[in-house]
Steps between C-alpha positions, in 0.01 A plus 500: 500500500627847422620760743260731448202268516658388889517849530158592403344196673708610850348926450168329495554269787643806673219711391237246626672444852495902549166602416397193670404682801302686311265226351433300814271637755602587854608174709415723822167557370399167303716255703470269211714641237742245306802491616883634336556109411174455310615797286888401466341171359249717215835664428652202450211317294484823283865525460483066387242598199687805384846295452228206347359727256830725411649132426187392291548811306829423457442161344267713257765732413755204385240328370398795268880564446558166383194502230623810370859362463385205304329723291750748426784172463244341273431823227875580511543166381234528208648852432854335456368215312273794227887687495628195414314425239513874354847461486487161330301630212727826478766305461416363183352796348661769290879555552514864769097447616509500899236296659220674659641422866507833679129586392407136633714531815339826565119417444582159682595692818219733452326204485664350806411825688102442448472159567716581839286826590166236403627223759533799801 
């Protein structure tokens, strides 16, 4: 877990335990008011399904990183296999003509770009 979820998670612990007071009714008055365990234990409960849901959106994150990577690995391999071919039939064409490859690298990464920005 990251530092700065701990440290969140600990400012709202620290938050909860100080206005505390402030929430429960007067002991002296009620005489039945929970006690500072009961509350330490909430803490502790909420503090258990933050870190479980941080950590479930973690798995989320990595698995929405991974899609995307197969994607991306996936149309940079068609895109090398379509410059591949370009080059292939250049070759054999008229003596000086350069394949088309910059124009299909270009609108392949444009291309590349799209699909990316269409997966987030």
């Amino acid at each position: 877990m990251s530092p700065k979820m701990l440290f969140l998670i600990n400012i709202i612990l620290i938050l909860g335990i100080t206005f505390l007071p402030l929430t429960v009714s007067n002991p002296l008055e009620e005489g039945n008011a929970p006690s500072l365990s009961h509350f330490l234990t909430k803490m502790k409960d909420i503090r258990k399904e933050l870190e479980d849901e941080i950590h479930k959106m973690h798995k989320e994150a990595a698995a929405k990183v991974e899609k995307i990577e197969k994607a991306a690995l996936a149309n940079i391999k068609e895109m090398n296999d379509k410059i591949k071919e370009e080059v292939k039939e250049g070759v054999g064409k008229v003596k000086g003509f350069k394949p088309p490859i910059i124009g299909g690298i270009l609108n392949g990464c444009n291309e590349q770009i799209q699909h990316l920005n269409g997966l987030l």
